[in-house]
C-alpha positions as CSV (number, residue, x, y, z in Angstrom):
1,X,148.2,124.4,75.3
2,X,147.5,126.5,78.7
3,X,144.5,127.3,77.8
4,X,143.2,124.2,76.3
5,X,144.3,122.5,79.6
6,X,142.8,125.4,81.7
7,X,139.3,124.4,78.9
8,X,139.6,121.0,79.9
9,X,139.9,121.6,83.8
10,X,137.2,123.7,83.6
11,X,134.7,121.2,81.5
12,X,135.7,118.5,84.0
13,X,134.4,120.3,87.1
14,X,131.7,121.5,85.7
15,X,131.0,117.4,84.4
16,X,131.5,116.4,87.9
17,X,128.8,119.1,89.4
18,X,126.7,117.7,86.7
19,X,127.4,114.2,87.4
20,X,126.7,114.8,91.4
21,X,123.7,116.4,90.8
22,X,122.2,113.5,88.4
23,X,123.6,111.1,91.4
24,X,121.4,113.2,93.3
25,X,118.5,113.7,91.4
26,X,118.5,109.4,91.0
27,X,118.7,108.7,95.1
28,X,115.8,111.1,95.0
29,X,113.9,109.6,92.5
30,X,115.0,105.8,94.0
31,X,113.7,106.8,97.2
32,X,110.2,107.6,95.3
33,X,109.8,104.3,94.1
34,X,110.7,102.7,97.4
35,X,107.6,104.2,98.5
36,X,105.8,102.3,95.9
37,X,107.1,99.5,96.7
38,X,106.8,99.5,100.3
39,X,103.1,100.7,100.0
40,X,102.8,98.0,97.6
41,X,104.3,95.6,99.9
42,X,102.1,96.5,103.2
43,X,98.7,96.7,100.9
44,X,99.5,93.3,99.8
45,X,99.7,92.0,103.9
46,X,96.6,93.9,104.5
47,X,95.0,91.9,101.6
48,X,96.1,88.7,102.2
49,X,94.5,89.0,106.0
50,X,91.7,90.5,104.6
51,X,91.1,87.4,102.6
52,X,92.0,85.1,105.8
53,X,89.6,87.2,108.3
54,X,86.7,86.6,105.3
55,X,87.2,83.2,104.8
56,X,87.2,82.8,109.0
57,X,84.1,84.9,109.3
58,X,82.4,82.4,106.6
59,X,83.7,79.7,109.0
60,X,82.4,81.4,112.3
61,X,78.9,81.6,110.2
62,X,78.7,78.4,109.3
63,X,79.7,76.9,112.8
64,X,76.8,79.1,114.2
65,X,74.2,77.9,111.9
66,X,75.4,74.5,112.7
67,X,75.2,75.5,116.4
68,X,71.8,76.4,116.0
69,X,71.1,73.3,114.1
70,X,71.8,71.1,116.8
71,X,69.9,73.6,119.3
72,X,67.1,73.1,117.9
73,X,67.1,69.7,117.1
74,X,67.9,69.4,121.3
75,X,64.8,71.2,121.6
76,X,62.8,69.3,119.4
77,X,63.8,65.9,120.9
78,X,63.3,67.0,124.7
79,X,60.2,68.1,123.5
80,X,59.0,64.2,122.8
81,X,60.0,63.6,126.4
82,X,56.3,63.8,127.7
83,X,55.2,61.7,125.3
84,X,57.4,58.6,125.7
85,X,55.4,55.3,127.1
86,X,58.5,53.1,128.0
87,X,61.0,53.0,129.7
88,X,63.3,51.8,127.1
89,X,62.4,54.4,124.7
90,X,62.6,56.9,127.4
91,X,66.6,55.9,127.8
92,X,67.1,55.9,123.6
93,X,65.7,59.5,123.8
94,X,68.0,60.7,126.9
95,X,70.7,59.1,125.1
96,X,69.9,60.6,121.8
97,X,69.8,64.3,124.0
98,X,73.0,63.9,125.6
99,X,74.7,62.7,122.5
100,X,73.5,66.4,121.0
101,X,74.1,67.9,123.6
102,X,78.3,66.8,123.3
103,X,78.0,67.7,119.8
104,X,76.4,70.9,120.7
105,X,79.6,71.7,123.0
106,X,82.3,70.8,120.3
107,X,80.5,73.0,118.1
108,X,80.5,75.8,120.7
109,X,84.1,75.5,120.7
110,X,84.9,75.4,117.7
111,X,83.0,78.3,117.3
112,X,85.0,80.0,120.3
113,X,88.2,79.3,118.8
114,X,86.9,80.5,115.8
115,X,86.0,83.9,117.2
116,X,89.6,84.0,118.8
117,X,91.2,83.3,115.7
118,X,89.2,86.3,114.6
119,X,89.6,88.9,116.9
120,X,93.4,88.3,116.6
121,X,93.7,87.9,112.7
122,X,91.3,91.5,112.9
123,X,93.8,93.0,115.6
124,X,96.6,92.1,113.3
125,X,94.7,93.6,110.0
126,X,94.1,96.9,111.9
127,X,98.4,97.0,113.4
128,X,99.2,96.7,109.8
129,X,96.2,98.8,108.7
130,X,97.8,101.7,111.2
131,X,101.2,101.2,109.6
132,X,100.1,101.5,106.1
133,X,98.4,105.0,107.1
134,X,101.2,106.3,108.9
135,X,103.6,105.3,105.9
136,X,101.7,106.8,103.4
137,X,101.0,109.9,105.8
138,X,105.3,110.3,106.1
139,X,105.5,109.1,102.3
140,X,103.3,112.0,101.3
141,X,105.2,114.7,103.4
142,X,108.6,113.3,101.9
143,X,107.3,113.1,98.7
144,X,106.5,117.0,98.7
145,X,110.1,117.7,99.9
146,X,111.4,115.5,97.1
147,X,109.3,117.1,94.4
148,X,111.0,120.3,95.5
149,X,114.0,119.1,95.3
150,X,113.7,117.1,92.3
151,X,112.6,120.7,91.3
152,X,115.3,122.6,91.8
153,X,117.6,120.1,90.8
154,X,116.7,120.3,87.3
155,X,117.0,124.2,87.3
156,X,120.3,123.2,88.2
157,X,120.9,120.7,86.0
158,X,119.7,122.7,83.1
159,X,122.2,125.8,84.0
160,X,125.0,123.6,84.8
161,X,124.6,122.2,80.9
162,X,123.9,125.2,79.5
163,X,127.5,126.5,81.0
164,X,129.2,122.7,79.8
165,X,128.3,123.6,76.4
166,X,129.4,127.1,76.7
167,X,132.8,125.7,77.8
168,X,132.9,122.3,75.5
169,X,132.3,124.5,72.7
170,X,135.7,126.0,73.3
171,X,137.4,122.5,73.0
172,X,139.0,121.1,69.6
173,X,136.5,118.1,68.6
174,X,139.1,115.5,68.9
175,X,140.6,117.0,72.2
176,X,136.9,116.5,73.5
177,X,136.3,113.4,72.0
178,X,139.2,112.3,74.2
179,X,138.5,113.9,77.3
180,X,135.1,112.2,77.3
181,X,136.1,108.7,77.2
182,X,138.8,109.2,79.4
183,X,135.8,110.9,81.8
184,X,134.2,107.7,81.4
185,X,136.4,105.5,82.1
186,X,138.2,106.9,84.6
187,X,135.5,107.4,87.2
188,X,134.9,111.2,86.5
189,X,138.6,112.3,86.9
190,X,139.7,112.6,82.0
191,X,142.6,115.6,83.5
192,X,144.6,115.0,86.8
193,X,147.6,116.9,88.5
194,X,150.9,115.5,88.2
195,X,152.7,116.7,91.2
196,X,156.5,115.4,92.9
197,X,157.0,113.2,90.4
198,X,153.3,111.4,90.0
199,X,149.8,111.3,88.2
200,X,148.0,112.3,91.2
201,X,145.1,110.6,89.1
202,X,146.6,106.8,89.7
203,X,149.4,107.7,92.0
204,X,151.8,106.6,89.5
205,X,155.4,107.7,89.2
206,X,156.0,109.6,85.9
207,X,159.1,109.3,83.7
208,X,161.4,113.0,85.3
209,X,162.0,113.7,81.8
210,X,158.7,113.9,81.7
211,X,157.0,115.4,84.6
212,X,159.7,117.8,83.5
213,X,158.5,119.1,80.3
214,X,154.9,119.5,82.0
215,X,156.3,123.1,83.3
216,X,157.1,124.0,79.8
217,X,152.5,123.5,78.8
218,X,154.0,123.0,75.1
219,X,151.6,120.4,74.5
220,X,149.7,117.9,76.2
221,X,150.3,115.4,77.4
222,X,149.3,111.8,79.2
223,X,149.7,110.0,82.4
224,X,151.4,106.5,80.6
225,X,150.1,104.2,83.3
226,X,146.0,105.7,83.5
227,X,146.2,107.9,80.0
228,X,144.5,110.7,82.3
229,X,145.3,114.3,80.7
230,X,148.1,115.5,82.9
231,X,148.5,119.0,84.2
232,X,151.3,120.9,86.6
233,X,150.4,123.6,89.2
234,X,153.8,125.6,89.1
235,X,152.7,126.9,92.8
236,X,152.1,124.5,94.2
């Protein structure tokens, strides 16, 4: 029974060096898809202002060929000033200037405040357009470090398996069987210490008769409150 237990000890740190190192391998490759997603996320932003810096540039545009419009129609009806008879057709015309002429200067605003809007929609394109290139510039770097990692983590992995088999091989199928449900369920820890009187696995007390007998290693035997494999250190 000693050297099943000492088996089973062995097998369970060698699962939990496995089990870091897949942890490890996951945050690695989580982190790589949180670049995605960010890029994603700030592409997206640059798109959307994209689309709102078009659709004011289409505004500005048409605002200036309105603004030309109305210039030229200013121009066309102070032209007609020298040829006016009467005084009262005289005032129509003046009136008919002046009332172009207001229209003219709404137009220029709008077409100022069109520009404005512009210039800061385009600085806010390019702050975000800066950002993206600096992520992806920092993304790429990490990404590199992570594909070595990633790397070596599987060379890792891969030894760290090959020994597990080495070792599980060892193990009576149904002693194995059990140890790896109880790994499973119990958070990475199938074989614990008993030790004064406990399951150091739950922190149970164990029956004295019991904890007892564990000096003997005639047989196995199982926490009653967790059912983790139990084992004695007689040092310690």
């Amino acid at each position: 029974m000693h050297e099943k237990m000492n088996l089973l000890r062995e097998l369970q740190e060698i699962d939990q060096e496995v089990s870091a190192i897949e942890s490890t391998r996951a945050g690695y490759q989580q982190e790589l898809v949180g670049f995605d997603k960010e890029i994603s996320r700030i592409e997206a932003m640059v798109e959307e202002l994209d689309l709102d810096l078009d659709t004011l540039q289409k505004d500005e545009s048409q605002l200036q060929q309105e603004l030309l419009k109305e210039q030229d129609n200013i121009t066309k009806v102070e032209a007609r000033l020298p040829e006016i008879q009467t005084q009262k057709e005289y005032v129509a015309v003046l009136k008919e200037i002046d009332l172009a002429k207001k229209a003219n200067k709404e137009i220029e605003e709008q077409v100022l405040n069109k520009q404005q809007e512009i210039e800061t929609l385009d600085g806010d394109r390019k702050e975000k357009q800066a950002e993206l290139s600096a992520f992806v510039e920092n993304a790429d770097a990490r990404r590199s470090e992570l594909d070595a990692l990633l790397s070596d983590s599987e060379k890792e992995l891969t030894t760290r398996k090959g020994a597990r088999d080495a070792v599980a091989g060892d193990v009576p199928s149904s002693l194995l069987r059990k140890y790896q449900n109880l790994f499973k369920r119990r958070a990475g820890l199938a074989v614990a210490m008993a030790r004064n009187g406990a399951c150091l696995g739950c922190n149970m007390q164990l029956p004295p008769q019991q904890f007892n007998s564990l000096y003997r290693q005639s047989d196995l035997q199982t926490c009653p409150h967790c059912n983790r494999l139990l084992y004695i250190d007689p040092e310690v």
